[in-house]
mmCIF file of the N, C-alpha and C atoms, coordinates in Angstrom:
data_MODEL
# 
_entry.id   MODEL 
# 
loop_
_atom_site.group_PDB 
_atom_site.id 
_atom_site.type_symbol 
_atom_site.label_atom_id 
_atom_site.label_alt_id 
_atom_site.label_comp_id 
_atom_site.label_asym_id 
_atom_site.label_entity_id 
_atom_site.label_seq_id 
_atom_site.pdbx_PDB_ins_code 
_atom_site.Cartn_x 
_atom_site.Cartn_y 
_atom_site.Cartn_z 
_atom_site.occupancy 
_atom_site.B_iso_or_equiv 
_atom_site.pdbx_formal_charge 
_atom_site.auth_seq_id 
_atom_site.auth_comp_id 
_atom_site.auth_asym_id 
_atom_site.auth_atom_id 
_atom_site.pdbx_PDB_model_num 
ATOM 1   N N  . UNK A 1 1  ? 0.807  -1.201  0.000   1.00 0.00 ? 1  UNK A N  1 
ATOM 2   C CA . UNK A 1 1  ? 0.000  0.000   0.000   1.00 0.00 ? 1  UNK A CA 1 
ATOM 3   C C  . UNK A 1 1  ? 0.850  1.265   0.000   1.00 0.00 ? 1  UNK A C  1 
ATOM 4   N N  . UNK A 1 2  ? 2.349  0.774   0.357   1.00 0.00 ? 2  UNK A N  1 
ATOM 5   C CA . UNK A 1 2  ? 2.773  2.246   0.300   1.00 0.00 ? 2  UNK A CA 1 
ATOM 6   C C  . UNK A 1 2  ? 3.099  3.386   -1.121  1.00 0.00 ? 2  UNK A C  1 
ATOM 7   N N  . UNK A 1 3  ? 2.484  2.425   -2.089  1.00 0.00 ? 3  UNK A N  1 
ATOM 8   C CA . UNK A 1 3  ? 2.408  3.420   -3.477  1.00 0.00 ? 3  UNK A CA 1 
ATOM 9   C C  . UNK A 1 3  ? 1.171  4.326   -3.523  1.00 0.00 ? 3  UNK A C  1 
ATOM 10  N N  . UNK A 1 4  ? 0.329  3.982   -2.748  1.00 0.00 ? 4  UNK A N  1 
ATOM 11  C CA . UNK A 1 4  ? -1.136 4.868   -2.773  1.00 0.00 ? 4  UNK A CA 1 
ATOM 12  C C  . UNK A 1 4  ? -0.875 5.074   -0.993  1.00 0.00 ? 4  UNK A C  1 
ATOM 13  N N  . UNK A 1 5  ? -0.462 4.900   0.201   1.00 0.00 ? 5  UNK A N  1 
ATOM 14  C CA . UNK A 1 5  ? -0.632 5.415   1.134   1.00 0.00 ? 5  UNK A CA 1 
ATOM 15  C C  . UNK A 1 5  ? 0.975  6.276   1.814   1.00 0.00 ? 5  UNK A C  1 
ATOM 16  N N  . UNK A 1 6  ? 0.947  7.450   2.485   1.00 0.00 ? 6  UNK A N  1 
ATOM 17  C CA . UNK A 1 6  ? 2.149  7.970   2.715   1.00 0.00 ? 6  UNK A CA 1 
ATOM 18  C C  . UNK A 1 6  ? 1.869  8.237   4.588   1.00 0.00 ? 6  UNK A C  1 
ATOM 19  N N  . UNK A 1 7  ? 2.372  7.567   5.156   1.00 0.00 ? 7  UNK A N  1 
ATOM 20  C CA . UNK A 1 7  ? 2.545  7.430   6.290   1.00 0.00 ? 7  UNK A CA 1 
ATOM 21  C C  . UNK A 1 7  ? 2.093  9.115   7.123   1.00 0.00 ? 7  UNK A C  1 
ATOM 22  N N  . UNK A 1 8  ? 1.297  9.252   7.745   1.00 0.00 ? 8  UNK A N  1 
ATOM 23  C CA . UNK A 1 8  ? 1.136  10.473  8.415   1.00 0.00 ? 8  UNK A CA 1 
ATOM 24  C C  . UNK A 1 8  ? 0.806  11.822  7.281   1.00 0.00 ? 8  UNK A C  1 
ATOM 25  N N  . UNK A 1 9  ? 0.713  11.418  5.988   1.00 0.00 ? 9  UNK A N  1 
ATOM 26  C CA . UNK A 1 9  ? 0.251  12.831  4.747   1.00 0.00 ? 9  UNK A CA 1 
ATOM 27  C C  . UNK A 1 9  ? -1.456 12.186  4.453   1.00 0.00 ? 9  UNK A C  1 
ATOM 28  N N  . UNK A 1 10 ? -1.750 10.913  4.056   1.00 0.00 ? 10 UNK A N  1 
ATOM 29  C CA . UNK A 1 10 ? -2.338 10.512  3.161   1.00 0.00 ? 10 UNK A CA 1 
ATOM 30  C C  . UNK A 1 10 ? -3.396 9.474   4.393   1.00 0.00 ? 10 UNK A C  1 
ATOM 31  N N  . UNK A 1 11 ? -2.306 8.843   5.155   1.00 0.00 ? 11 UNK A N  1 
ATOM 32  C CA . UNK A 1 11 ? -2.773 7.812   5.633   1.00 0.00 ? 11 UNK A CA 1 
ATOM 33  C C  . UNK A 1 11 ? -1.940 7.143   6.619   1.00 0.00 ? 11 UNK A C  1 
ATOM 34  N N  . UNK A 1 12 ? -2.448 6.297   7.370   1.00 0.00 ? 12 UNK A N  1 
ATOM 35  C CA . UNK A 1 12 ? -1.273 5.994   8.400   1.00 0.00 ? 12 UNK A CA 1 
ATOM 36  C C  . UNK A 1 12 ? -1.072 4.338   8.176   1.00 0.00 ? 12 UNK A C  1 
ATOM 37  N N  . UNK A 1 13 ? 0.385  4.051   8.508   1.00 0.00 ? 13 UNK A N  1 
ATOM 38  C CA . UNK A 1 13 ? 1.178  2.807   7.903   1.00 0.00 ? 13 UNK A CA 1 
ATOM 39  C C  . UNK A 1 13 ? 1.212  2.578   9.278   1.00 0.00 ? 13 UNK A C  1 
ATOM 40  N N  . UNK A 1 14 ? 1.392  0.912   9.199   1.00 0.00 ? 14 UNK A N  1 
ATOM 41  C CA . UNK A 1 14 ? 1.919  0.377   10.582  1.00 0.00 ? 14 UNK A CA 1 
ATOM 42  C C  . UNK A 1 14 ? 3.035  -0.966  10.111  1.00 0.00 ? 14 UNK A C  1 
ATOM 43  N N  . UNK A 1 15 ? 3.320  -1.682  10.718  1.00 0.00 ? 15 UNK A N  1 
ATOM 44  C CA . UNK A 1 15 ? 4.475  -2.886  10.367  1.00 0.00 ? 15 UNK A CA 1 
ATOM 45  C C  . UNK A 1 15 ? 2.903  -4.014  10.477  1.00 0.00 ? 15 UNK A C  1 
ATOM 46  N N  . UNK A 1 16 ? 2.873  -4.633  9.683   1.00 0.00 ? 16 UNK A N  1 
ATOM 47  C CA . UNK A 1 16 ? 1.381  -5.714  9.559   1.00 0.00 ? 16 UNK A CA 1 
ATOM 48  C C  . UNK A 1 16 ? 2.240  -7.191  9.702   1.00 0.00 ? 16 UNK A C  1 
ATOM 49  N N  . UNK A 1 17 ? 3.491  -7.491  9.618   1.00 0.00 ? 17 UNK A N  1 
ATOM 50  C CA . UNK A 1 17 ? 3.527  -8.951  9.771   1.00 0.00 ? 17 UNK A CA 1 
ATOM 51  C C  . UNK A 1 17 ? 4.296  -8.821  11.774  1.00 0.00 ? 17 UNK A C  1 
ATOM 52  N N  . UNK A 1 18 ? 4.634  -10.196 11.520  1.00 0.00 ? 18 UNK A N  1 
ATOM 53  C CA . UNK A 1 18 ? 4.618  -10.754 13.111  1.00 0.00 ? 18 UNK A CA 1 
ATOM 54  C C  . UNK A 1 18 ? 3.687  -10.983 13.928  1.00 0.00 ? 18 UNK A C  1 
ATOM 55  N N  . UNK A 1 19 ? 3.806  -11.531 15.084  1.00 0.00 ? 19 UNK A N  1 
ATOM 56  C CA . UNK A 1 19 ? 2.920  -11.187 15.961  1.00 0.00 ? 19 UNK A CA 1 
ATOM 57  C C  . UNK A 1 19 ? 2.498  -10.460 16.658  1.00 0.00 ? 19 UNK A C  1 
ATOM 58  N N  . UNK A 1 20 ? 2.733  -9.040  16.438  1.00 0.00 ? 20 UNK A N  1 
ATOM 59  C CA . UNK A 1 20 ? 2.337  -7.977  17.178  1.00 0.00 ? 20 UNK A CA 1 
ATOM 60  C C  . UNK A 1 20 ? 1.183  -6.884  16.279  1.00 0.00 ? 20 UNK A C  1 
ATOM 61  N N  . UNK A 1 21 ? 1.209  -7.608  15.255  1.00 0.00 ? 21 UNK A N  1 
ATOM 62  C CA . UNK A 1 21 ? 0.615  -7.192  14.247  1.00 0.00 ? 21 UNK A CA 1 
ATOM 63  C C  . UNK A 1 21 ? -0.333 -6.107  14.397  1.00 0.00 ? 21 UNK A C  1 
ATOM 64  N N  . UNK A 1 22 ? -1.490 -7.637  15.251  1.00 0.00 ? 22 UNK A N  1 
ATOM 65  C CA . UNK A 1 22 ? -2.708 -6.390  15.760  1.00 0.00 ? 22 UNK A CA 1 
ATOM 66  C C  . UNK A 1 22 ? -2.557 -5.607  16.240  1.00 0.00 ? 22 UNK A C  1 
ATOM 67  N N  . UNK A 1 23 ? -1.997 -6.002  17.288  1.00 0.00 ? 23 UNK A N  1 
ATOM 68  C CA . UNK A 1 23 ? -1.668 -4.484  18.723  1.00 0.00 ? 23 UNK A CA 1 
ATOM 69  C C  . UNK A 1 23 ? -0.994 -3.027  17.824  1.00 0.00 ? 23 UNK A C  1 
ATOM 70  N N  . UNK A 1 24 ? 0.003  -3.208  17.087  1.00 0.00 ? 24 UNK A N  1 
ATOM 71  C CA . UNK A 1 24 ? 0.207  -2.371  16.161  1.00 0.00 ? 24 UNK A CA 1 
ATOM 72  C C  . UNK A 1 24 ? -0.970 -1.571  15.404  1.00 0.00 ? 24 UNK A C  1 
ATOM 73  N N  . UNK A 1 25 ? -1.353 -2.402  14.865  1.00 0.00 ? 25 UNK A N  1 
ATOM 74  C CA . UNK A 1 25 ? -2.775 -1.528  14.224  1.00 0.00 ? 25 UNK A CA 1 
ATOM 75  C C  . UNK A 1 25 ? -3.639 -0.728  15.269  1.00 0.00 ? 25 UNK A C  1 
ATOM 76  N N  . UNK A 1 26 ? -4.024 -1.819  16.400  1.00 0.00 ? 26 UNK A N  1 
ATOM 77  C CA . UNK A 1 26 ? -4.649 -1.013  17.207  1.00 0.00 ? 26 UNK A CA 1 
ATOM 78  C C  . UNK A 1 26 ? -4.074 0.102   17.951  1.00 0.00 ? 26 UNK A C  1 
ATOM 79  N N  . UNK A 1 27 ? -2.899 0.234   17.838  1.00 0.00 ? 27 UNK A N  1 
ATOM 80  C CA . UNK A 1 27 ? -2.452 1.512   18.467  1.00 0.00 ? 27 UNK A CA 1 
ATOM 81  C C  . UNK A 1 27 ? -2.259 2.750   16.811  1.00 0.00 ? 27 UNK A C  1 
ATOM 82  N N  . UNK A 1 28 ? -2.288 2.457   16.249  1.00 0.00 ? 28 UNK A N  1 
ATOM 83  C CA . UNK A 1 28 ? -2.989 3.165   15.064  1.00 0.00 ? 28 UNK A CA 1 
ATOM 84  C C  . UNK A 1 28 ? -4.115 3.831   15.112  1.00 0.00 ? 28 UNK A C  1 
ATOM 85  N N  . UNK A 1 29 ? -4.764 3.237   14.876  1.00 0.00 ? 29 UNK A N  1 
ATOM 86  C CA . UNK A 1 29 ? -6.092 3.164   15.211  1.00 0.00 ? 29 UNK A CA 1 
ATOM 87  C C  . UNK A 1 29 ? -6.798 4.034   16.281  1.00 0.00 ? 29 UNK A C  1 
ATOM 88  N N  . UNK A 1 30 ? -6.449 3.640   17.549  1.00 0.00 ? 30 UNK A N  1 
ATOM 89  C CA . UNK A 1 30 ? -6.896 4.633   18.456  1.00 0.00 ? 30 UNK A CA 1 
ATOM 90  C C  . UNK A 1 30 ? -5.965 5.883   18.442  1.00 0.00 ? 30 UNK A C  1 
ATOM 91  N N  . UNK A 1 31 ? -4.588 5.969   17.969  1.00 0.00 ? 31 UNK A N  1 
ATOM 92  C CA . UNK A 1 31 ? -4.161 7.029   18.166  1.00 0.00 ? 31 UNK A CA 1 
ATOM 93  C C  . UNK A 1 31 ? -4.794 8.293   17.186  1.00 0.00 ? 31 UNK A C  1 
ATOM 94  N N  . UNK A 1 32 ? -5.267 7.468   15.525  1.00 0.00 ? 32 UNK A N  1 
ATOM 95  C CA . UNK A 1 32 ? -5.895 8.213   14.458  1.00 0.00 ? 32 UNK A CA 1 
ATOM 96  C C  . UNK A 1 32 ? -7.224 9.090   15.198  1.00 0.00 ? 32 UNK A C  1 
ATOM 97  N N  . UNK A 1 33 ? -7.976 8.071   15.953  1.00 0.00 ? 33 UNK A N  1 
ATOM 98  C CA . UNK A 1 33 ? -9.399 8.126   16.352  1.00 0.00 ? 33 UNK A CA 1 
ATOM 99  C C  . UNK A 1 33 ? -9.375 9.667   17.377  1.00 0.00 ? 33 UNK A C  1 
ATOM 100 N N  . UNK A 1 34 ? -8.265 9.657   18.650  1.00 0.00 ? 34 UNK A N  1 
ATOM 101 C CA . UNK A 1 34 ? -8.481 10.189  19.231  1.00 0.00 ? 34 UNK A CA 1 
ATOM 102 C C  . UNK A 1 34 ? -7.508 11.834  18.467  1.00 0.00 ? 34 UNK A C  1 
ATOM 103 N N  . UNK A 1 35 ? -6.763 11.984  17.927  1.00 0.00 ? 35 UNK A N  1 
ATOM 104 C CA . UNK A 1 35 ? -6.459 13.363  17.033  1.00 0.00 ? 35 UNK A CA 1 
ATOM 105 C C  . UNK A 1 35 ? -7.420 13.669  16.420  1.00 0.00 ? 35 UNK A C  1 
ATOM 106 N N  . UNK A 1 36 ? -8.257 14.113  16.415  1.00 0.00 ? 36 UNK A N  1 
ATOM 107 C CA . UNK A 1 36 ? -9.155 14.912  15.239  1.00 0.00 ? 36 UNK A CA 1 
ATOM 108 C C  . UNK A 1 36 ? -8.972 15.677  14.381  1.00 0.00 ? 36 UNK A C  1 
ATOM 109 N N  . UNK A 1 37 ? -7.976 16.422  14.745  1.00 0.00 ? 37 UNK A N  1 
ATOM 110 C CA . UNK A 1 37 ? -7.127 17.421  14.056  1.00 0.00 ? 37 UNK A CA 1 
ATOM 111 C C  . UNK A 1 37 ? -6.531 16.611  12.141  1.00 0.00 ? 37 UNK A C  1 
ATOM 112 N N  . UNK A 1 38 ? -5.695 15.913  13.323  1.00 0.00 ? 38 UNK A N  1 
ATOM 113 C CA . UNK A 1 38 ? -4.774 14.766  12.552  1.00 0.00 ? 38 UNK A CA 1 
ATOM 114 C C  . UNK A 1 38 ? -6.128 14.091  11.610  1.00 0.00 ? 38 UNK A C  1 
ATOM 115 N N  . UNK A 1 39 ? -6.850 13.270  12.345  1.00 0.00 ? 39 UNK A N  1 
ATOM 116 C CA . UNK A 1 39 ? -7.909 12.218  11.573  1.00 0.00 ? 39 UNK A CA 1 
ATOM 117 C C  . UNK A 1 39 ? -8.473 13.485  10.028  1.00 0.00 ? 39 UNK A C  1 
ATOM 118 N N  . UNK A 1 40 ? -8.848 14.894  10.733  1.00 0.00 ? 40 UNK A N  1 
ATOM 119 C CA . UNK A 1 40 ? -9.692 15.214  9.302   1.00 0.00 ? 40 UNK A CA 1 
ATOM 120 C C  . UNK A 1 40 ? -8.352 15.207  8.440   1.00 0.00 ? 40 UNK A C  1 
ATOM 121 N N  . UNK A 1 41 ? -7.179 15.675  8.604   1.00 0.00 ? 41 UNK A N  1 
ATOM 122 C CA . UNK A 1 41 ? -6.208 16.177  7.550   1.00 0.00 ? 41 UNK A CA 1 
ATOM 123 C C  . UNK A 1 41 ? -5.892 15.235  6.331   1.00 0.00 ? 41 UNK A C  1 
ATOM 124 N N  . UNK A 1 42 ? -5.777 13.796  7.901   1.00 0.00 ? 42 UNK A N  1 
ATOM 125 C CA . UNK A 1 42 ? -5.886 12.614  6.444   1.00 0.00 ? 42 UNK A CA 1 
ATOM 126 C C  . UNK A 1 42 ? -6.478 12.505  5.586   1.00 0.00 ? 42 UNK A C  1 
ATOM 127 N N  . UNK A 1 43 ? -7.656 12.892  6.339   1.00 0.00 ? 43 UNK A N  1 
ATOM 128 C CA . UNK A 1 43 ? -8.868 12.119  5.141   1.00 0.00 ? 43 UNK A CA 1 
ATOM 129 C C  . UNK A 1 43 ? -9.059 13.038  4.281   1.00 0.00 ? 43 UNK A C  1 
ATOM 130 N N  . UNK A 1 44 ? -8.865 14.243  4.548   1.00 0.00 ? 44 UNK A N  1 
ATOM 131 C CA . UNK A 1 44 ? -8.720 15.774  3.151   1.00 0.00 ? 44 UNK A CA 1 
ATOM 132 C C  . UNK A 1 44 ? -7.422 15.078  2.177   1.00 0.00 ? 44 UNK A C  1 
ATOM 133 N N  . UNK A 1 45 ? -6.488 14.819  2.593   1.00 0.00 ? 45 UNK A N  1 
ATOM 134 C CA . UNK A 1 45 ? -5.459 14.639  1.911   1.00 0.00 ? 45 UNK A CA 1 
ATOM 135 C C  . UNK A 1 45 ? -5.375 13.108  1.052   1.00 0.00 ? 45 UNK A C  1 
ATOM 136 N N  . UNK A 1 46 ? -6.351 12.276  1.398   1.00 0.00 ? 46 UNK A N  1 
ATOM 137 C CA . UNK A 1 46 ? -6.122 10.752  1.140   1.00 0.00 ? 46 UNK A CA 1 
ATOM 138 C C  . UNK A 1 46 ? -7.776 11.551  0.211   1.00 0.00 ? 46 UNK A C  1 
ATOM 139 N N  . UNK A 1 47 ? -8.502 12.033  0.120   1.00 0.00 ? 47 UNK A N  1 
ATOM 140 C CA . UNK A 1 47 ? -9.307 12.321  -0.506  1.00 0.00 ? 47 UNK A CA 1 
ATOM 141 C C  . UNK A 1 47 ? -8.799 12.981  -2.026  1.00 0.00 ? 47 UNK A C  1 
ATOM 142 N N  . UNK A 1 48 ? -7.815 13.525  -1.779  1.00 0.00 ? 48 UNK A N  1 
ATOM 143 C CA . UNK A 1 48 ? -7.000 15.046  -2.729  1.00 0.00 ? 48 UNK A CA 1 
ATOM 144 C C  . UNK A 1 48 ? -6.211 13.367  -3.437  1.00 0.00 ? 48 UNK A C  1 
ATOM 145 N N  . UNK A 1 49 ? -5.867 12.369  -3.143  1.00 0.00 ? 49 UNK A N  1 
ATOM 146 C CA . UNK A 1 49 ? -4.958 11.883  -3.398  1.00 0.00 ? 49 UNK A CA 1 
ATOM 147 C C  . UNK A 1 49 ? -5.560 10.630  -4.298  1.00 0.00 ? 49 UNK A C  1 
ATOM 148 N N  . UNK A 1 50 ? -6.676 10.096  -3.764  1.00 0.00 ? 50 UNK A N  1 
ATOM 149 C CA . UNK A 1 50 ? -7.407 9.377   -4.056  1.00 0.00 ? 50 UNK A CA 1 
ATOM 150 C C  . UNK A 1 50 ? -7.862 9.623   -6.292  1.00 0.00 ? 50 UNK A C  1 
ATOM 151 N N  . UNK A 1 51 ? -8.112 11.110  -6.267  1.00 0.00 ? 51 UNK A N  1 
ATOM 152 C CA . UNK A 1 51 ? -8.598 11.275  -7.799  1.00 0.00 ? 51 UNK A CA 1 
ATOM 153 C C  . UNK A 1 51 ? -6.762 10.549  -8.578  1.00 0.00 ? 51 UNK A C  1 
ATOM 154 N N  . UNK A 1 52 ? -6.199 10.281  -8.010  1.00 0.00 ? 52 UNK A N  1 
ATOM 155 C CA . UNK A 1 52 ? -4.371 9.893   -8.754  1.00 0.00 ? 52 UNK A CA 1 
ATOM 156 C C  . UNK A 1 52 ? -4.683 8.772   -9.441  1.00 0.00 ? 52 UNK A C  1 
ATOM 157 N N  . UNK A 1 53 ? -5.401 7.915   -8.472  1.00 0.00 ? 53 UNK A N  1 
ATOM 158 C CA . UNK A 1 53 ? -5.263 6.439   -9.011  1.00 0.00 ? 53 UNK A CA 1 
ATOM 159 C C  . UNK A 1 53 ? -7.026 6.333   -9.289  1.00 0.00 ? 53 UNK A C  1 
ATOM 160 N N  . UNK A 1 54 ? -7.330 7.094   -10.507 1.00 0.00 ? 54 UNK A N  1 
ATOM 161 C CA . UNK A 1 54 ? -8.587 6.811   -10.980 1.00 0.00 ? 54 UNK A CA 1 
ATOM 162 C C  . UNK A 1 54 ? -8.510 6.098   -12.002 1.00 0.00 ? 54 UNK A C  1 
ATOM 163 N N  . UNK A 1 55 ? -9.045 4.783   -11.875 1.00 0.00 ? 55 UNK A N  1 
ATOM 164 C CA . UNK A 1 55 ? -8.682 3.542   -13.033 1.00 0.00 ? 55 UNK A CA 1 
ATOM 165 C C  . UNK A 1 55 ? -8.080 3.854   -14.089 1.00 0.00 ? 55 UNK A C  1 
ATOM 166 N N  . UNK A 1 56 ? -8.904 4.917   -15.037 1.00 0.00 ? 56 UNK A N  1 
ATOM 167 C CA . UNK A 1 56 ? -8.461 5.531   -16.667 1.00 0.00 ? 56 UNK A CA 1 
ATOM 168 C C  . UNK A 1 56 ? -7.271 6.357   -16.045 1.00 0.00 ? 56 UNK A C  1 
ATOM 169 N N  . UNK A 1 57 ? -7.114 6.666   -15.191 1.00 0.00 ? 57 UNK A N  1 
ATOM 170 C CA . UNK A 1 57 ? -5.893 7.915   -14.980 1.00 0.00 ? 57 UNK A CA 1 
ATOM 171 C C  . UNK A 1 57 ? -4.584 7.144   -14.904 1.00 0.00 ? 57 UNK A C  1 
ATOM 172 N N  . UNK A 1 58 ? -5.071 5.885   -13.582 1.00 0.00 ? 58 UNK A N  1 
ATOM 173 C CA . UNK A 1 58 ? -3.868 5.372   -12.924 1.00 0.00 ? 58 UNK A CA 1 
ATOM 174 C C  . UNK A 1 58 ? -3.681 4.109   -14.515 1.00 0.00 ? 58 UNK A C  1 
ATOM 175 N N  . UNK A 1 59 ? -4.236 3.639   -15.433 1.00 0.00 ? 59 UNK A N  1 
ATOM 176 C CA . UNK A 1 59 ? -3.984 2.630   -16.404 1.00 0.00 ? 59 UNK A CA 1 
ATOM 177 C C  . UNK A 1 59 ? -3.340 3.876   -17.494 1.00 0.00 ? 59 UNK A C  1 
ATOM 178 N N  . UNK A 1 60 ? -3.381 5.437   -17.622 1.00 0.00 ? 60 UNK A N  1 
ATOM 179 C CA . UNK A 1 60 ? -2.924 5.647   -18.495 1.00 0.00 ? 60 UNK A CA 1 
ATOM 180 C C  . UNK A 1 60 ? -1.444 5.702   -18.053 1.00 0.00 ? 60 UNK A C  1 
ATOM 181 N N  . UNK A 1 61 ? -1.192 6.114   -16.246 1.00 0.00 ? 61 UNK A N  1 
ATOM 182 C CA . UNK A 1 61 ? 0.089  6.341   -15.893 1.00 0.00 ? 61 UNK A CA 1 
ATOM 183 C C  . UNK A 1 61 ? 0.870  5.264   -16.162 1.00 0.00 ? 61 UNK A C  1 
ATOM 184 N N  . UNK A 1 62 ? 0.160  3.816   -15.948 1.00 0.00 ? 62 UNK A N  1 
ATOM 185 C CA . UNK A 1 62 ? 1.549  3.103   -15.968 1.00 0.00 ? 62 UNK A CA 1 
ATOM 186 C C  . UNK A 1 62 ? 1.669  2.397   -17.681 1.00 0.00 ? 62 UNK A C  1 
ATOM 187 N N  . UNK A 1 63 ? 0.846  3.003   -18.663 1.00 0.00 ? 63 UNK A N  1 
ATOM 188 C CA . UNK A 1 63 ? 0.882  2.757   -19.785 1.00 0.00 ? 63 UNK A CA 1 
ATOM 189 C C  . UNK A 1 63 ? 2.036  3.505   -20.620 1.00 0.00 ? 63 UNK A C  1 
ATOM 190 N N  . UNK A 1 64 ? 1.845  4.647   -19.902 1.00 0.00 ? 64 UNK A N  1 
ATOM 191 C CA . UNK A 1 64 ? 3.059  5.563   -20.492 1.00 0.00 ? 64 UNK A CA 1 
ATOM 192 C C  . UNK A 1 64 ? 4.575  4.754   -19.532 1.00 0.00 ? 64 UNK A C  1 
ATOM 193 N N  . UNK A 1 65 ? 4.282  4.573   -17.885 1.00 0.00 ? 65 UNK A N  1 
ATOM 194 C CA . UNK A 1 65 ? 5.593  3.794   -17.400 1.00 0.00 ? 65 UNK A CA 1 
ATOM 195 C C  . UNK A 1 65 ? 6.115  2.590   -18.671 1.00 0.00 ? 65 UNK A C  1 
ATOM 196 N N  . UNK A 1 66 ? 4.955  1.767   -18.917 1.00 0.00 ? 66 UNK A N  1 
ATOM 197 C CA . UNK A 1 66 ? 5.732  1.155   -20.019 1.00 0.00 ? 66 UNK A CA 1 
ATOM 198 C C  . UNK A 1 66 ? 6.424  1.254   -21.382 1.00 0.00 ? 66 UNK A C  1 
ATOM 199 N N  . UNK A 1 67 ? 5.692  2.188   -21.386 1.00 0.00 ? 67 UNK A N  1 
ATOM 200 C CA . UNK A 1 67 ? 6.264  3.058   -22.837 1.00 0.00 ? 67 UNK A CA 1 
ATOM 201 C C  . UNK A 1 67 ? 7.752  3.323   -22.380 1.00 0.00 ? 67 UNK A C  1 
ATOM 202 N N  . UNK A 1 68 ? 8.125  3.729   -21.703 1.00 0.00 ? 68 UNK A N  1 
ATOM 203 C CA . UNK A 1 68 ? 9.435  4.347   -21.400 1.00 0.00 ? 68 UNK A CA 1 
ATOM 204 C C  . UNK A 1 68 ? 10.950 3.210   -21.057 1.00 0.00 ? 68 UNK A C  1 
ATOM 205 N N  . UNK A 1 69 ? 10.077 2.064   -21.028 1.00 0.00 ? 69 UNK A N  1 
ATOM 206 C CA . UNK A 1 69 ? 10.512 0.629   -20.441 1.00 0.00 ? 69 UNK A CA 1 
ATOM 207 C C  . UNK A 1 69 ? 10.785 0.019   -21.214 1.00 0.00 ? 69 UNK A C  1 
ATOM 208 N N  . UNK A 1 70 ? 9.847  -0.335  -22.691 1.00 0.00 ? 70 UNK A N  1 
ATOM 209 C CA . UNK A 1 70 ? 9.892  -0.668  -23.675 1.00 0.00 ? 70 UNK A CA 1 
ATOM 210 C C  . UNK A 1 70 ? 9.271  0.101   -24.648 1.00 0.00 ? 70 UNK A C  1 
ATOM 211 N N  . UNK A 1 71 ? 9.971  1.010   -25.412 1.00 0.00 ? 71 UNK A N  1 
ATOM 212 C CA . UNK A 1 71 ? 8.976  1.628   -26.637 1.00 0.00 ? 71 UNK A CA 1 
ATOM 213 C C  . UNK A 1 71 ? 8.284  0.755   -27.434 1.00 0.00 ? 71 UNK A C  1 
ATOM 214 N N  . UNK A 1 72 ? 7.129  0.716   -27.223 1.00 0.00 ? 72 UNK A N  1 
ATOM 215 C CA . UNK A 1 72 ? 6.444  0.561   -29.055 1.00 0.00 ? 72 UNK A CA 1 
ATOM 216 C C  . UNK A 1 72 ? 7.201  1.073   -29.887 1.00 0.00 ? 72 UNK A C  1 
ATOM 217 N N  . UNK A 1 73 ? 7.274  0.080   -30.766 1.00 0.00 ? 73 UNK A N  1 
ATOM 218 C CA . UNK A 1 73 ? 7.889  -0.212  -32.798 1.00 0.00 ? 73 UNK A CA 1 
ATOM 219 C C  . UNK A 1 73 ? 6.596  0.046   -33.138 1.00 0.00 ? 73 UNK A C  1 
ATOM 220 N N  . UNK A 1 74 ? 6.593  1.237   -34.712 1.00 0.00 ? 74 UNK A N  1 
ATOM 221 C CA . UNK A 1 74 ? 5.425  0.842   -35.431 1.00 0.00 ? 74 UNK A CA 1 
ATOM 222 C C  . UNK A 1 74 ? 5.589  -0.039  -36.346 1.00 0.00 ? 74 UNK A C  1 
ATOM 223 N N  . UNK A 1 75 ? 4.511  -0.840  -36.844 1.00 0.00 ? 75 UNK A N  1 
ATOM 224 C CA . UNK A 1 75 ? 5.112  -1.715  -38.025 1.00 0.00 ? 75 UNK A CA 1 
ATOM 225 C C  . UNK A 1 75 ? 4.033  -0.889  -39.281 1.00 0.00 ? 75 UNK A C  1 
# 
């Protein structure tokens, strides 16, 4: 997720494997819940961020990534 989420701009990241996994999230979680400040900014900003990866937008971006990777030959 960290190509569409940016830790503390967009959205908040945590470490998801091991066993501490949950507790991790849940301290996410309540820490998001209880900032309000913090909670709206995300969601303005993960909103602002969200129109990036609009199917036709985000399939033309990585259409052109391939272009640049491998040009199309015309025949």
């Amino acid at each position: 997720f960290r190509d569409f989420v940016t830790d503390g701009v967009n959205g908040r990241v945590f470490d998801h494997e091991g066993p501490e996994a949950a507790a991790r999230l849940a301290a996410v979680l309540e820490t998001t819940l209880r900032e309000t400040d913090t909670r709206r900014r995300l969601a303005a900003a993960a909103r602002a961020s969200v129109q990036r990866f609009d199917y036709a937008r985000y399939a033309d971006m990585l259409l052109e990534d391939f272009a640049t990777l491998a040009p199309l030959t015309q025949s």
